[in-house]
C-alpha positions as CSV (number, residue, x, y, z in Angstrom):
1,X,0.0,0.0,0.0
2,X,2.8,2.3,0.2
3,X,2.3,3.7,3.5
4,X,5.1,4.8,6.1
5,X,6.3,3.8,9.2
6,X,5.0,6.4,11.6
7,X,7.8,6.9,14.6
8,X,7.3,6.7,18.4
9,X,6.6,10.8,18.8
10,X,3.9,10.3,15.9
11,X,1.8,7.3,17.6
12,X,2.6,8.7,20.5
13,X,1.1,12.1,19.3
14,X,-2.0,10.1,17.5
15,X,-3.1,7.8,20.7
16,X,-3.1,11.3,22.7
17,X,-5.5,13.1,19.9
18,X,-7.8,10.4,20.0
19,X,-8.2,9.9,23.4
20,X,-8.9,13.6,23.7
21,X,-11.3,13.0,20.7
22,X,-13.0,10.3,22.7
23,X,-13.2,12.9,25.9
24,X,-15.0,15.3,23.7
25,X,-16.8,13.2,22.2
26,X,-18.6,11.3,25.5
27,X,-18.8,14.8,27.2
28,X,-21.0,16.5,23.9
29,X,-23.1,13.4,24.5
30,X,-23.3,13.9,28.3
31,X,-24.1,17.3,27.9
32,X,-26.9,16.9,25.0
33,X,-29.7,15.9,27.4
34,X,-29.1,18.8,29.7
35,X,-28.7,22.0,27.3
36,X,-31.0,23.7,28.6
37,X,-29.2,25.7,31.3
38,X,-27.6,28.7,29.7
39,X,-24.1,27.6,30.9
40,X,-24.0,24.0,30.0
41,X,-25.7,24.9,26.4
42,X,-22.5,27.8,26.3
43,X,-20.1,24.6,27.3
44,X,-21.9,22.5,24.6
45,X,-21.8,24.4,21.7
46,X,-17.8,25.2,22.3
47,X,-16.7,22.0,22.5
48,X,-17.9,21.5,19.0
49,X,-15.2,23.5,17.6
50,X,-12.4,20.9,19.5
51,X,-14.0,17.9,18.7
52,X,-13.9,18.7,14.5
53,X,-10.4,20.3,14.9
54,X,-9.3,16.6,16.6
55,X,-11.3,14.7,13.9
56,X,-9.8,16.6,11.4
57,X,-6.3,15.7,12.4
58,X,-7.0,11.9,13.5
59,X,-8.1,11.5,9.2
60,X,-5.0,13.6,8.2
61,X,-2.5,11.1,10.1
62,X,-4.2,7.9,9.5
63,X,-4.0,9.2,6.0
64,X,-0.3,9.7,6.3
65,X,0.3,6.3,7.5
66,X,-1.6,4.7,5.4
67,X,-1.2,6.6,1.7
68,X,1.9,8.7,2.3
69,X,4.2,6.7,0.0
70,X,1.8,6.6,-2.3
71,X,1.3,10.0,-3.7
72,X,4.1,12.9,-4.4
73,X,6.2,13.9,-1.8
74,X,4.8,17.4,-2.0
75,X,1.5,16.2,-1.2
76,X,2.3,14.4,2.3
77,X,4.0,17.4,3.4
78,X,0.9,19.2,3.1
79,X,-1.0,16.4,4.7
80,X,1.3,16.5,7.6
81,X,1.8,20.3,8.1
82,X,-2.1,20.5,8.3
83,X,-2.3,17.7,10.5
84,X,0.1,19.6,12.9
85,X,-2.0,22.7,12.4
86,X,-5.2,21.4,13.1
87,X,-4.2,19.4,16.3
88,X,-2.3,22.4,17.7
89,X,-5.6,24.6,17.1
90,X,-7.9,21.6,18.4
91,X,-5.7,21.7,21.6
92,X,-5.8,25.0,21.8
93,X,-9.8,25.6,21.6
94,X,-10.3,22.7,23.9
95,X,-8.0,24.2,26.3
96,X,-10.0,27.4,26.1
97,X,-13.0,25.6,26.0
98,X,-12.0,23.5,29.8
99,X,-10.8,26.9,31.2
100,X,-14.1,29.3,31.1
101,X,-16.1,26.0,31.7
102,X,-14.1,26.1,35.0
103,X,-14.2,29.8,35.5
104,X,-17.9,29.8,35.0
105,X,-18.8,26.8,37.3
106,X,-17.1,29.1,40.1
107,X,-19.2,31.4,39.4
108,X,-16.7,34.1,37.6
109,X,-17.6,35.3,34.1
110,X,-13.6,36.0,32.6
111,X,-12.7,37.9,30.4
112,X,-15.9,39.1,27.7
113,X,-16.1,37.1,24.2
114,X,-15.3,39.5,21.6
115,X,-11.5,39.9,23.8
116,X,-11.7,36.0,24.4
117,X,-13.0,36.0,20.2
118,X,-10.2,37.4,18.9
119,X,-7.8,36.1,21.5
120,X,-8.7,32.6,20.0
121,X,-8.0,34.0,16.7
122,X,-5.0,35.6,17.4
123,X,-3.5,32.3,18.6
124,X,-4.6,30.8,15.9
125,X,-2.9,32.9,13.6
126,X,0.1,32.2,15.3
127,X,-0.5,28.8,15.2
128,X,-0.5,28.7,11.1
129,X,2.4,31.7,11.2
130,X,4.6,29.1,13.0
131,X,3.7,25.9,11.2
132,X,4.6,27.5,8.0
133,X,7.7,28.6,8.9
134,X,8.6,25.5,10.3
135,X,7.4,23.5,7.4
136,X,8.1,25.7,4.5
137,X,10.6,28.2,6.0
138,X,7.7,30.6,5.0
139,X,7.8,33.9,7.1
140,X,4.6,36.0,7.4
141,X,5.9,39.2,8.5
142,X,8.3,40.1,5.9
143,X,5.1,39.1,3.4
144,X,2.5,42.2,4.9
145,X,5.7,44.2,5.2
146,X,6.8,44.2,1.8
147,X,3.2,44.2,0.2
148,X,1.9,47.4,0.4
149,X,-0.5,46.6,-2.5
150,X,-1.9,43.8,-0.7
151,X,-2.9,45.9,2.8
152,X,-4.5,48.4,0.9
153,X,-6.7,45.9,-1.1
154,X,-7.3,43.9,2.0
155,X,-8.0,47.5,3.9
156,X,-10.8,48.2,1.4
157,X,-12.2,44.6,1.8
158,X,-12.2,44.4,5.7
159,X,-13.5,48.2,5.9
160,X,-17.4,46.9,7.1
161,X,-15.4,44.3,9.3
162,X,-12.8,46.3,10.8
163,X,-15.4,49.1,11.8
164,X,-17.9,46.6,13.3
165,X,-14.8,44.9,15.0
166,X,-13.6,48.2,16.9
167,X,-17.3,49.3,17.6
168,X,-16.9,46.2,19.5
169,X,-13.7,46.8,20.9
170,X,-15.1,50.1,22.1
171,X,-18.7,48.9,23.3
172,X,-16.7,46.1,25.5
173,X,-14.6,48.6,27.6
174,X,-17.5,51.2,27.8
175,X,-19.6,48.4,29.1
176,X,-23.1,49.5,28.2
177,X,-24.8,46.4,28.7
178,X,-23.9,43.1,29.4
179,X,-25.7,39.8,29.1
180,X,-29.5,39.0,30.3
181,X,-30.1,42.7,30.4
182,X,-32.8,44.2,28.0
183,X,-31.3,47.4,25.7
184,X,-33.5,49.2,23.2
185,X,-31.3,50.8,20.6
186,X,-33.0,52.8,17.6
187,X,-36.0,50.5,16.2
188,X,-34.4,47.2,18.2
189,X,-35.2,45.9,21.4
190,X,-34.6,43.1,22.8
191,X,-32.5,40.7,26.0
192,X,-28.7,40.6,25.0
193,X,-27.6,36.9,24.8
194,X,-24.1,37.4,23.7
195,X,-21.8,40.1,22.2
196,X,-19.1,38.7,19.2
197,X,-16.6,40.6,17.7
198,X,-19.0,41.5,14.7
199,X,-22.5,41.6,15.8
200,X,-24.2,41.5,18.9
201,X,-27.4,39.0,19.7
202,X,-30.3,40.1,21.1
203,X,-33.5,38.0,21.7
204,X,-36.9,40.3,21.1
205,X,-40.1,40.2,23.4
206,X,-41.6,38.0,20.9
207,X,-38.7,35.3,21.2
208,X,-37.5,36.5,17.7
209,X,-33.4,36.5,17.3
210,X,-31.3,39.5,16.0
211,X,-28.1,39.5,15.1
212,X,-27.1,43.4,15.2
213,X,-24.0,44.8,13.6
214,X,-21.5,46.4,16.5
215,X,-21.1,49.5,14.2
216,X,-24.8,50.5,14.1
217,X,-25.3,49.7,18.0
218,X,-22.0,52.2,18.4
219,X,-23.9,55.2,16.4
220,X,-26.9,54.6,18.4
221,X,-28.3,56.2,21.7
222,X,-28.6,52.8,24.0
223,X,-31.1,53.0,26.7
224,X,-30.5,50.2,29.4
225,X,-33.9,48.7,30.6
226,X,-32.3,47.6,33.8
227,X,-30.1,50.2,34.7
228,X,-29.6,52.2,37.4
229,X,-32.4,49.4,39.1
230,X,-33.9,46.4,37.7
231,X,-37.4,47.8,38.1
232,X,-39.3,49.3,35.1
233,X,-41.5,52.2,35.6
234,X,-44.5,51.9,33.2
235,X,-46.7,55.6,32.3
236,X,-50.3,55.1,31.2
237,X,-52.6,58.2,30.7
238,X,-56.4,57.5,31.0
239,X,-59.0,59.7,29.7
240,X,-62.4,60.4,32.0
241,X,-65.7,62.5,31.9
242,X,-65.0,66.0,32.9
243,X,-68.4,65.9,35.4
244,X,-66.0,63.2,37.9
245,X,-64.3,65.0,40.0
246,X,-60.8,64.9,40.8
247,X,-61.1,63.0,43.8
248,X,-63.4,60.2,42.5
249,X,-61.0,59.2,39.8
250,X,-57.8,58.9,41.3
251,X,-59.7,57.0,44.1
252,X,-60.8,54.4,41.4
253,X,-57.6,54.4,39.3
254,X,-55.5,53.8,42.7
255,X,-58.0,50.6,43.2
256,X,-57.3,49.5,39.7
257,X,-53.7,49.8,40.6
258,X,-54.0,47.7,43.7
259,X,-55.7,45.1,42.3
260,X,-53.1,44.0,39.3
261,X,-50.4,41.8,40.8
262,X,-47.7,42.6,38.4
263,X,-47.5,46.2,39.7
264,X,-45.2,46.8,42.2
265,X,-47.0,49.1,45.4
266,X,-43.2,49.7,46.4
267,X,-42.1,52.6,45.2
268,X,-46.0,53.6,45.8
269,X,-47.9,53.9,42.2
270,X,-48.7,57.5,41.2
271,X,-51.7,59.1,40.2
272,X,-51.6,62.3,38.8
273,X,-54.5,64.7,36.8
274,X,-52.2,65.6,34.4
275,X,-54.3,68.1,31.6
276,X,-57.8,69.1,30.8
277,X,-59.0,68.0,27.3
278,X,-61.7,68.8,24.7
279,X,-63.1,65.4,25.6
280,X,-62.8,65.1,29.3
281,X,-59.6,65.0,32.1
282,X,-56.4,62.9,30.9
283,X,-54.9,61.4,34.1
284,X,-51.0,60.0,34.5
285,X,-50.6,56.9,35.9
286,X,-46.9,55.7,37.2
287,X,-46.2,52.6,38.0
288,X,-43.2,50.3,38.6
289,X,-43.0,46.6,37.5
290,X,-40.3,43.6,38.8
291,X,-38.6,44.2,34.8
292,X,-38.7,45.4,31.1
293,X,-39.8,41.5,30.4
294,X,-43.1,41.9,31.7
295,X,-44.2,45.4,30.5
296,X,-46.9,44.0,27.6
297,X,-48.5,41.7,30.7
298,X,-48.7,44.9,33.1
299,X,-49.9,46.9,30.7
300,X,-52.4,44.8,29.4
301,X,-53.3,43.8,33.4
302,X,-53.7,47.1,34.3
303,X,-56.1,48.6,30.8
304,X,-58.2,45.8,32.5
305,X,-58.5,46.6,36.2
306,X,-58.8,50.4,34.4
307,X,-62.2,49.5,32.8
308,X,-64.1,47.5,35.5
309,X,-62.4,49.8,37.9
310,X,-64.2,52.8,36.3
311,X,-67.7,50.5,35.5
312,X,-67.9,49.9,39.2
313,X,-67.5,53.8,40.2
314,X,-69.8,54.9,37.5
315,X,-67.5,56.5,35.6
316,X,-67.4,57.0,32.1
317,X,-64.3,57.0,29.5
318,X,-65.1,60.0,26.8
319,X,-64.3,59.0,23.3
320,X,-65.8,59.8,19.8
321,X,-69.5,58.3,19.3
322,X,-72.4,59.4,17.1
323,X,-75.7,57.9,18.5
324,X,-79.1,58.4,17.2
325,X,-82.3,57.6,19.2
326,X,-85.6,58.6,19.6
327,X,-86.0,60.0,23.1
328,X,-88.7,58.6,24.2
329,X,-87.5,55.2,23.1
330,X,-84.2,55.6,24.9
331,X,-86.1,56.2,27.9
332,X,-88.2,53.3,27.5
333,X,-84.7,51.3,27.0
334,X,-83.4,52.7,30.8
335,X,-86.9,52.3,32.2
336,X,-86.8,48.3,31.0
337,X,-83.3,47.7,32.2
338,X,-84.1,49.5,35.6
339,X,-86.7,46.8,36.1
340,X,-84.6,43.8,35.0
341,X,-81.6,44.7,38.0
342,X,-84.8,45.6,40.5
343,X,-86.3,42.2,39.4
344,X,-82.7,40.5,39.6
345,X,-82.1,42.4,42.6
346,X,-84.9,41.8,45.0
347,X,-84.6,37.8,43.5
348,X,-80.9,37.6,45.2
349,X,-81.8,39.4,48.4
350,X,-84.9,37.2,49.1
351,X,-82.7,34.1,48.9
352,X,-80.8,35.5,52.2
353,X,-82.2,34.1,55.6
354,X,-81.8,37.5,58.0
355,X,-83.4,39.6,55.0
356,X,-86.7,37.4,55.1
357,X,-87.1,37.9,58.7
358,X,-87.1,42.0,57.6
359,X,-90.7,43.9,57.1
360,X,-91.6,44.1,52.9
361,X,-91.1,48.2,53.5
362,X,-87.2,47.5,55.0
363,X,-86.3,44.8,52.1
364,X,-87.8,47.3,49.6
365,X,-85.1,49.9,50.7
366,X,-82.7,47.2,50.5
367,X,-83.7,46.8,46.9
368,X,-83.4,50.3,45.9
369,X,-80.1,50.6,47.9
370,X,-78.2,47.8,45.8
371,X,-76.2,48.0,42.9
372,X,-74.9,46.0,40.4
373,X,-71.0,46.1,40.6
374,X,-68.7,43.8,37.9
375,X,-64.9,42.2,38.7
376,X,-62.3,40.9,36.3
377,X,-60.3,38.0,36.2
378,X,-58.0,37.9,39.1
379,X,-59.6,40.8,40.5
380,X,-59.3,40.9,44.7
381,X,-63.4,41.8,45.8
382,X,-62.4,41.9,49.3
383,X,-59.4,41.3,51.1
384,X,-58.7,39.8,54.6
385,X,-58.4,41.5,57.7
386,X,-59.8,44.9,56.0
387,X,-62.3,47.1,57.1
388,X,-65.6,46.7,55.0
389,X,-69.2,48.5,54.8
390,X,-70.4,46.2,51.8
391,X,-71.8,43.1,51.2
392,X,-71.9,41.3,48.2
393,X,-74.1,38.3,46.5
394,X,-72.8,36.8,43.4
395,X,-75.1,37.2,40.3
396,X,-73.0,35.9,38.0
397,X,-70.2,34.1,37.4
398,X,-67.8,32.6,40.1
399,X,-65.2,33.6,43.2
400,X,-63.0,32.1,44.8
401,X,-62.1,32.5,49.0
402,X,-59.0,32.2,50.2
403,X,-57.6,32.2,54.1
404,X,-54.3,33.3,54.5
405,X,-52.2,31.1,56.7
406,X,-48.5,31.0,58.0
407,X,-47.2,29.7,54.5
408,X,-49.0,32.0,52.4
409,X,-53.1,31.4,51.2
410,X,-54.9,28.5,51.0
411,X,-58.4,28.2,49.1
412,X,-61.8,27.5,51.2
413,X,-64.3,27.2,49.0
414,X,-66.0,28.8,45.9
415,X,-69.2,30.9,45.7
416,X,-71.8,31.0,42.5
417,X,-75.0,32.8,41.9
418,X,-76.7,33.7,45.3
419,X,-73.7,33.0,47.3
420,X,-73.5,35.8,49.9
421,X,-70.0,37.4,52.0
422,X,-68.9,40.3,53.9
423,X,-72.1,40.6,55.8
424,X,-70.6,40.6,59.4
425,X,-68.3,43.7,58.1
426,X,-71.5,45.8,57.2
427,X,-73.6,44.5,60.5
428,X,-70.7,43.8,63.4
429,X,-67.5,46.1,61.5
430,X,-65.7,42.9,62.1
431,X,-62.6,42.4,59.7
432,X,-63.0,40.9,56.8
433,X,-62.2,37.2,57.4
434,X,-60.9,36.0,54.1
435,X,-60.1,37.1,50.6
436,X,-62.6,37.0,47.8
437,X,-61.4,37.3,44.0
438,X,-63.2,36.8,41.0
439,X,-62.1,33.7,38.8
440,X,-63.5,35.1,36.0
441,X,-65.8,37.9,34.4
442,X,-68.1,38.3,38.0
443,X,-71.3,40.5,38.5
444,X,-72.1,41.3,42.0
445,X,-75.1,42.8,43.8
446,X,-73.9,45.3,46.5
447,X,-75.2,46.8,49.2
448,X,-73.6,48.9,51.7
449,X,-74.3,50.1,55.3
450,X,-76.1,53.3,54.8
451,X,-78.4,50.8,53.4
452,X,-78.9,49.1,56.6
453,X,-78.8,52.1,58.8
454,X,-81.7,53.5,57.0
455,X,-84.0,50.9,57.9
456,X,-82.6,50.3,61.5
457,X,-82.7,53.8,62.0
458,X,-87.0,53.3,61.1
459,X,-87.3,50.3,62.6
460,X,-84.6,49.5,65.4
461,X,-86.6,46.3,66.7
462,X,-85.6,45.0,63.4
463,X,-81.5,44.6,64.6
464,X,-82.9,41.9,67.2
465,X,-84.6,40.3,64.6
466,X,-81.4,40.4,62.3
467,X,-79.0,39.2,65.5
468,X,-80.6,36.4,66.0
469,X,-80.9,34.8,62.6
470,X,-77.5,35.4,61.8
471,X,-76.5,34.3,65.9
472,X,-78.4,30.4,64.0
473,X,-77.2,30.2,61.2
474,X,-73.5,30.7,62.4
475,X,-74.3,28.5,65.1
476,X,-75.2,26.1,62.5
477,X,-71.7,26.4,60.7
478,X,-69.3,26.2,63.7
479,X,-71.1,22.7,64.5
480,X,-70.7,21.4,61.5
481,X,-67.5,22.7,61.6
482,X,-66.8,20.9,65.5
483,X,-67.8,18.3,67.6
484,X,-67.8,21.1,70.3
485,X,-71.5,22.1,71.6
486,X,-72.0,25.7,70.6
487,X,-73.0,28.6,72.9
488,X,-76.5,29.1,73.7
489,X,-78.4,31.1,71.3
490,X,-79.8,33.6,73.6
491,X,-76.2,34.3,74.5
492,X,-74.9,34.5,70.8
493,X,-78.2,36.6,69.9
494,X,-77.1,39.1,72.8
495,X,-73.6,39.8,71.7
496,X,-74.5,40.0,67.4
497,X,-77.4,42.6,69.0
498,X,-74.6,44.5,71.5
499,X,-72.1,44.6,68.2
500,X,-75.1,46.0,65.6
501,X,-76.4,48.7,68.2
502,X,-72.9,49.8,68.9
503,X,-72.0,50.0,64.8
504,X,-75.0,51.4,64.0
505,X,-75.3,53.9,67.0
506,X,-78.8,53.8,68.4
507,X,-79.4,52.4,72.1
508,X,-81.5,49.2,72.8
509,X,-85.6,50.6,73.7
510,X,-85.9,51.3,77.1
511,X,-87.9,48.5,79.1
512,X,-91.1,50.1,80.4
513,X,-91.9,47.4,82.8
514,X,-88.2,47.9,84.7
515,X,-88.6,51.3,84.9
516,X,-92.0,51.2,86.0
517,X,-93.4,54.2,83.4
């Protein structure tokens, strides 16, 4: 076959390339199941670079053992110059490789990678510089020297590259941005993932990849999303009827704030009247949100609790409409839908035990008293261990009540259509026990405690009456609740009747027959 003896230094050489081959090989497969932290994926995709450099010069020595005598001398030389090239650059890059995989398991980042980029090139440059000279007595320097021609031609062609190479040179010591932050440069924004010595990659909002040219980033104004604080402060103007007053607005708008969970309440949301309009009053809302990354979700979170914030205060948003209607018609609309919620109304109050045992003139005022209120998804109703004058019946759709515990909140039960809470609030001003939030679009019927303290302040025999229904029925729950025997009615009756009186501020009727009048 020709071939030629290979000497001791040459096997010697060959065994250790392929065990390193074999190394690289079984860690690539180790590490192709779990490439899904950032690191190990980082560790993965450089060792590819080793393991063809190794290949590439395990096939040029087995094919200068095996077909060296065979072809012109001229020939094999090359074959063994670039085995001795690629082997130097494979150990080279897997050396490089085993180093910041080290550095970066103890936690330290290294140098950055366009200076580690063009290190690695560098190297290699010297790497083919001194293999030629070695093999062919070939000396680079006196070759860009000498060829004046040559530098300008290759200045010309390596303008684009050159410029984007020192933009990167000069973004790298500035230090702008590194990694995982998110940077919005003229019409790009995006997470940076890694900055080469040509382009920098950025990841967009919408998990699209860009690969940015240094030299435009370097002419642009860069505004860091995550700098001086990781926190991103979020501006929404909202437009309102010019007949609200000041007050009633930013009391709703701060509600809408407090119910979306994405907004941060430290630093404290803002709420600001900020110009009078042709349509209406244009109100600033600041806010501050964990990061840039969630911006689209707060925003869209927040437009939300906006609009059932403002339909539960009554208050409208101004914007262009043209509606023509017959007035009388339009009356008779208003008149039909004033019946339907009285109808729906006085249906959901009737189904509550302490508001049959009330006279038809006390639930009439409770009818007339209650409004129709409407949640969002997520949206907290009440929360636990407030102070509430409301109580609420579900007309449609469903909560959820939650108890907060040591650990955090734990869910109790779910309420549909004639479900009541926060009734002890209106009628004791006890806390409220546990947090309500709607699980979906909700309508509620409300009623506050003006409501109540009109009728009681008619009819105060009626808040005996009230005590002791609700002094049974929660008699009824606490033993089903425990085997313990439950306090006597009378007694239970006596406190719920001490606790209205006092909340409601009127004085029990004076017994005739102990005072002998």
């Amino acid at each position: 076959m020709g071939n030629v003896p290979a000497s001791a230094q040459e096997m010697t050489s060959f065994l250790v390339a392929l065990a390193l081959l074999l190394f690289v090989a079984l860690q690539r497969r180790r590490l192709a199941t779990r490439t899904r932290s950032s690191p190990l994926r980082q560790f993965f995709q450089e060792l590819g670079a080793p393991q063809r450099l190794l290949f590439l010069y395990l096939a040029a020595r087995i094919a200068g053992f095996f077909w060296g005598g065979a072809v012109h001398p001229a020939i094999a030389h090359g074959v063994d110059a670039a085995a001795k090239f690629f082997g130097a650059v494979g150990v080279l890059r897997l050396g490089d490789s085993l180093l910041f995989a080290f550095l970066r398991a103890r936690g330290r980042q290294g140098m950055s990678r366009i200076v580690r980029s063009l290190s690695v090139w560098g190297l290699t440059f010297l790497c083919a510089a001194v293999v030629l000279r070695m093999e062919y007595k070939f000396d680079l320097s006196s070759l860009v020297a000498t060829s004046a021609l040559l530098s300008v031609v290759l200045g010309f062609a390596l303008q684009e590259t050159l410029g984007n190479l020192f933009a990167g040179l000069t973004l790298n010591a500035e230090e702008p941005f590194e990694p995982g932050e998110w940077v919005s440069f003229g019409k790009y924004t995006g997470r940076v993932m890694e900055m080469g010595w040509r382009s920098t990659r950025l990841i967009t909002i919408d998990e699209d990849e860009l690969l940015v040219p240094n030299s435009l980033i370097s002419r642009e104004v860069v505004v860091n999303h995550m700098r001086p604080q990781n926190t991103d402060v979020i501006e929404l103007m909202v437009a309102v009827d010019l007949d609200v007053s000041p007050a009633r607005a930013k009391a709703a708008l701060r509600d809408a704030v407090r119910s979306c969970p994405l907004v941060l309440q430290q630093p404290e949301p803002e709420v600001q009247l900020a110009a009078f309009t042709e349509t209406g009053q244009s109100y600033r809302i600041k806010l501050h949100t964990e990061g840039f990354h969630v911006e689209r979700a707060a925003i869209d979170q927040m437009n939300e609790a906006i609009w059932y914030a403002l339909r539960r205060a009554g208050i409208d948003m101004p914007y262009p409409q043209t509606q023509l209607s017959f007035r009388e018609r339009a009356q008779e609309s208003e008149e039909r839908r004033r019946r339907e919620h009285a109808a729906e109304a006085e249906d959901l109050l009737g189904r509550i035990d302490f508001v049959q045992a009330l006279s038809v003139e006390a639930r009439k005022v409770l009818t007339e008293r209650a409004r129709f209120v409407e949640y969002g998804p997520g949206q907290a109703i009440v929360r636990q261990g407030e102070q509430g004058d409301t109580l609420y019946l579900v007309a449609r759709g469903e909560v959820l009540v939650r108890v907060r515990i040591d650990a955090g909140e734990r869910e109790v039960a779910r309420l549909g259509r004639g479900a009541l809470f926060g009734e002890m609030s209106v009628l004791t001003g006890e806390p409220r026990t546990a947090t309500v939030v709607a699980l979906g679009d909700a309508a509620l019927l409300a009623v506050d405690r003006d409501a109540f303290e009109r009728i009681l302040s008619r009819e105060p025999e009626l808040a005996e009456r009230l005590a002791e229904v609700i002094a049974r029925r929660r008699m009824a729950l606490d033993q089903a609740r425990s085997e313990e025997a439950p306090p006597a009615v009378e007694k239970e009756t006596s406190n719920l009747l001490s606790r209205i009186r006092s909340i409601f501020g009127f004085r029990a009727p004076r017994d005739d027959r102990a005072t002998g009048s």
